[in-house]
C-alpha positions in Angstrom: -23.9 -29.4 6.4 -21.4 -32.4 5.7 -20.6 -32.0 9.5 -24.0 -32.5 10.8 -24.5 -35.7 8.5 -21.5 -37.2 9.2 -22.1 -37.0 13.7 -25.8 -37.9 12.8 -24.3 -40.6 10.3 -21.5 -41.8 10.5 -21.3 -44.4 13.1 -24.5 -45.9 11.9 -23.3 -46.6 9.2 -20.3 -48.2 10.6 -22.6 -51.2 12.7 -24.3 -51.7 9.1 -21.3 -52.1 7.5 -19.2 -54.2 9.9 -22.6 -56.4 9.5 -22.1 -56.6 5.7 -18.0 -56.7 6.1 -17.4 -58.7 9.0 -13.9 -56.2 9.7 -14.5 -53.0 11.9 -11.4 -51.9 10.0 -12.8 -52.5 6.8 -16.6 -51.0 7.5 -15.0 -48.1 9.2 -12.5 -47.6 5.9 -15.9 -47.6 3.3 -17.9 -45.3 5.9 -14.7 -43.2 5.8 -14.5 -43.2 1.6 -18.3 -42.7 1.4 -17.8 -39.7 3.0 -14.7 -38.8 0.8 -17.1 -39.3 -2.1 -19.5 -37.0 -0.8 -17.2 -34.4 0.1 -16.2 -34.8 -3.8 -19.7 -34.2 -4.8 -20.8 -32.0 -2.0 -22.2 -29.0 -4.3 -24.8 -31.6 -4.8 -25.2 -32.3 -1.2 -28.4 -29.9 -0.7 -30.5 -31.7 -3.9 -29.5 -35.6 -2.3 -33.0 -36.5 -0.8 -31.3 -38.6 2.1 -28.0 -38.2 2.3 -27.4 -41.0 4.7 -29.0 -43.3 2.1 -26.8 -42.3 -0.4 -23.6 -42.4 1.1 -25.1 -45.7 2.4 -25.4 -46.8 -1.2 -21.8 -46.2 -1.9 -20.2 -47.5 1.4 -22.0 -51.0 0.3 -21.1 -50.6 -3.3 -17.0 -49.8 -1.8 -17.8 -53.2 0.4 -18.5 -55.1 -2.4 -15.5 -54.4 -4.6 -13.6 -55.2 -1.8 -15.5 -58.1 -1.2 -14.4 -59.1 -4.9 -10.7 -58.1 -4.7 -10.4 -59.8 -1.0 -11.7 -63.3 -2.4 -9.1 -62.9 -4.9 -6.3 -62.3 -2.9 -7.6 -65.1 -0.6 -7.2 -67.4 -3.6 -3.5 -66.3 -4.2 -2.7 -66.4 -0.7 -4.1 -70.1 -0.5 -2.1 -71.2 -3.7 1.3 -70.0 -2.0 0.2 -71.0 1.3 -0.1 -68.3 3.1 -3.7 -67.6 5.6 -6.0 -65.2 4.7 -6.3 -62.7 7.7 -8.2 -63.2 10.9 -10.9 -61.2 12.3 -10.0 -59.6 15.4 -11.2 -60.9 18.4 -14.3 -59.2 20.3 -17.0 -60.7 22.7 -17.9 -64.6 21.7 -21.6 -64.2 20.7 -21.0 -61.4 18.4 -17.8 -63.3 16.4 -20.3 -66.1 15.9 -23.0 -63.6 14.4 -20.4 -61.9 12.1 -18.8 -65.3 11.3 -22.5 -66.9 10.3 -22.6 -63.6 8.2 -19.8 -63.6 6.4 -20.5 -67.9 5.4 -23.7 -66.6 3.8 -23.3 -65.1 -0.2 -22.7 -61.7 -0.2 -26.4 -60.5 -1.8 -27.8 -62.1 1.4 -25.5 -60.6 3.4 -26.1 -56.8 2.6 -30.3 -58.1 2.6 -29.8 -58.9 5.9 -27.8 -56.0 7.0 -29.8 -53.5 5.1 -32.9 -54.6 6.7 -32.0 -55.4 10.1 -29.2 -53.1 11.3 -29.6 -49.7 8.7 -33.8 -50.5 9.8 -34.8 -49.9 6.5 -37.9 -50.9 4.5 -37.5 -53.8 1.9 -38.2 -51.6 -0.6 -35.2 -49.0 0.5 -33.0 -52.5 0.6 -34.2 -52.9 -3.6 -33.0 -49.7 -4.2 -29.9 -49.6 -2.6 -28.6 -52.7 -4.3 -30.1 -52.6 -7.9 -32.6 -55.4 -7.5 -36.5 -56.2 -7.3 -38.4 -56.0 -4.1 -39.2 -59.8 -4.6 -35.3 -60.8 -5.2 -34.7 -58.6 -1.2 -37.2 -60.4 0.1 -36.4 -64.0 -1.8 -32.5 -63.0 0.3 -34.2 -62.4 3.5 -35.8 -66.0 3.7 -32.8 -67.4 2.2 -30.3 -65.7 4.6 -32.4 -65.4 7.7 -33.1 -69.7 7.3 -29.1 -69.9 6.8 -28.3 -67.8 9.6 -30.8 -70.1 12.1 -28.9 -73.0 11.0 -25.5 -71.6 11.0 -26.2 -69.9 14.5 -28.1 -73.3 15.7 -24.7 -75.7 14.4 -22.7 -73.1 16.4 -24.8 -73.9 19.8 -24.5 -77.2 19.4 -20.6 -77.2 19.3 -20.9 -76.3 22.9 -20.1 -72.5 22.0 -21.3 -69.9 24.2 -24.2 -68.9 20.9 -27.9 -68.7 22.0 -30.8 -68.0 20.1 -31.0 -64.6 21.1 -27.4 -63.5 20.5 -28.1 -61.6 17.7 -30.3 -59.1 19.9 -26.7 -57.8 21.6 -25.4 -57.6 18.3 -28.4 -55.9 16.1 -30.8 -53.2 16.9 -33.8 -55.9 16.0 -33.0 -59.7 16.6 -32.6 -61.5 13.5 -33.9 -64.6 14.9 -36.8 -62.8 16.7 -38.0 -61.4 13.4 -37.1 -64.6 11.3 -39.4 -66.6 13.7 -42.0 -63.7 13.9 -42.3 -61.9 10.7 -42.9 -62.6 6.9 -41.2 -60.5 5.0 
């Protein structure tokens, strides 16, 4: 059964999670210890309602520890004077969407990934992270209005950004919903 979630699963997962990580490396390394976890648990596998939610839930609680350990090692790396890592390079409109991500705080960040590239519900998003439906949908406004401007300050530096960018990037545009939808 862990077979058939993980080709139905796994690279899903890993677009929502390069969304919320900003490193393929990284999303693909939580994806890849989600599934460890479940492989741990995996007596318990035929009583988890949605086993892609779940190991969804732990991928994003993985990305945030290293969320938290990364910004420390940034901070030590900036006292001794040393850069903190690049991203690797890929095509121009999506580095600017992944870039306008990762300037945004991290519980907008996984709002935003939650909702738009895993598809799922606002209420799904609350109980994947731990928090109220109004608090998901207070860091969609937040982070979709932050991402316009970022995205918008990025087309007027003469980068190759349009509105529509995200739509290459995402399986529903950000800015299409942002414009269109209430959440």
């Amino acid at each position: 059964m862990i077979r058939e979630v993980y080709a139905g699963s796994y690279r899903r997962l890993v677009v929502q999670l390069y969304a919320v990580t900003g490193d393929l490396a990284d999303a693909q390394e939580v994806v890849q210890e989600a599934f460890v976890q479940l492989l741990v648990v995996s007596r318990r596998l035929p009583h988890i309602e949605n086993p892609e939610a779940w190991l969804r839930t732990v991928a994003v609680n993985l990305a945030r520890t290293r969320s938290r350990r990364r910004r420390i090692l940034d901070g030590l790396l900036r006292r001794i004077g040393e850069p903190p890592p690049a991203v690797p390079g890929t095509a121009p409109e999506h580095i600017a969407v992944v870039t306008a991500l990762r300037k945004l705080p991290i519980g907008q960040r996984l709002a935003l990934a939650l909702h738009y590239l895993a598809d799922q519900p606002v209420d799904q998003v609350a109980r994947t992270l731990g928090v109220s439906i109004g608090t998901v949908k207070s860091r969609l406004a937040r982070g979709r209005a932050a991402l316009a401007v970022l995205l918008d300050d990025e087309a007027d530096d003469s980068q190759p950004v349009t509105h529509a960018s995200p739509v290459s990037v995402t399986p529903r545009s950000v800015s299409t919903r942002a414009r269109s939808s209430h959440v």
